[in-house]
C-alpha positions as CSV (number, residue, x, y, z in Angstrom):
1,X,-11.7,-3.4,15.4
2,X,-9.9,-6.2,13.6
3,X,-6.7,-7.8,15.6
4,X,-3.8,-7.9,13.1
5,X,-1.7,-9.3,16.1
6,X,-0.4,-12.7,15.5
7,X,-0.5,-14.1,19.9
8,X,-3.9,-12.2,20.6
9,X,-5.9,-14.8,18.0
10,X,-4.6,-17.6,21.1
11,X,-6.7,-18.0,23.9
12,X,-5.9,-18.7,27.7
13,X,-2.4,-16.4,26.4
14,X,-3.2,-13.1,27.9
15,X,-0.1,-12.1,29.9
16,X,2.2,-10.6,27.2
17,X,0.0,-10.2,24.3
18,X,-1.4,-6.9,25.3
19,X,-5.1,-8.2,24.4
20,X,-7.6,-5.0,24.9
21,X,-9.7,-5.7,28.1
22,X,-12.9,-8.0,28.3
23,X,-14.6,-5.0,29.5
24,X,-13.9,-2.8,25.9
25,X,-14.0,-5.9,24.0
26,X,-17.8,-6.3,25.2
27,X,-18.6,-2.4,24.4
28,X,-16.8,-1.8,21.5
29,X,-16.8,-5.0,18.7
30,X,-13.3,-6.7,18.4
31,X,-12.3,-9.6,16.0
32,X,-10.0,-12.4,15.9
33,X,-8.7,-12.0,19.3
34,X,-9.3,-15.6,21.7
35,X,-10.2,-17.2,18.1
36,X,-8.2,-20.6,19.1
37,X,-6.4,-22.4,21.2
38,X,-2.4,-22.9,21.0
39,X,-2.5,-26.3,19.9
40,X,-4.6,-25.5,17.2
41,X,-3.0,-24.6,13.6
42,X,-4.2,-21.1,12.2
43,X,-2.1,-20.6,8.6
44,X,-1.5,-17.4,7.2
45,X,-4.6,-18.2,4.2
46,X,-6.7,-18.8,7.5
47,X,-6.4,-15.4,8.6
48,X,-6.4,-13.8,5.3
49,X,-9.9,-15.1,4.7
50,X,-10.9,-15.0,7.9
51,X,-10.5,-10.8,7.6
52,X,-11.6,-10.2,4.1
53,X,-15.0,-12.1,5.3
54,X,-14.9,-9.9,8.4
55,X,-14.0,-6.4,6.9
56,X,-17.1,-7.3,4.1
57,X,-19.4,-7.8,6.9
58,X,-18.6,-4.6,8.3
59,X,-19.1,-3.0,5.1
60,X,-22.5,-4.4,4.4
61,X,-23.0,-2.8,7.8
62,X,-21.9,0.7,6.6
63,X,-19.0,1.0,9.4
64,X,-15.5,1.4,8.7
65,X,-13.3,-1.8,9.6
66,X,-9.7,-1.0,11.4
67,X,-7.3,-3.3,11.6
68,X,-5.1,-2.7,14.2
């Protein structure tokens, strides 16, 4: 699973960004969620690269990215 959300790539901001529970998050595989911290600066190029490298490493592993 591949986060499209733009508040769930902040951590320490889980009221109100409907993040998926630890608890799934450590059974099933989910990316860019708690990927920085609000003061940092995440651009729009960031995050395009950031899924095109993870959606290619999920291909090389024969799974099927979503992107929710």
């Amino acid at each position: 699973m591949i986060s499209a959300d733009s508040r769930q790539i902040f951590k320490y901001m889980d009221i109100g960004t409907d993040k998926v529970p630890l608890e799934t998050r450590n059974k099933i595989p989910h990316h860019l969620i708690d990927i920085i911290t609000p003061e940092q600066t995440y651009t729009a190029g960031q995050r395009k690269d950031d899924t095109t490298k993870i959606i290619n490493e999920i291909h090389q592993r024969n799974k099927l990215p979503i992107v929710v």
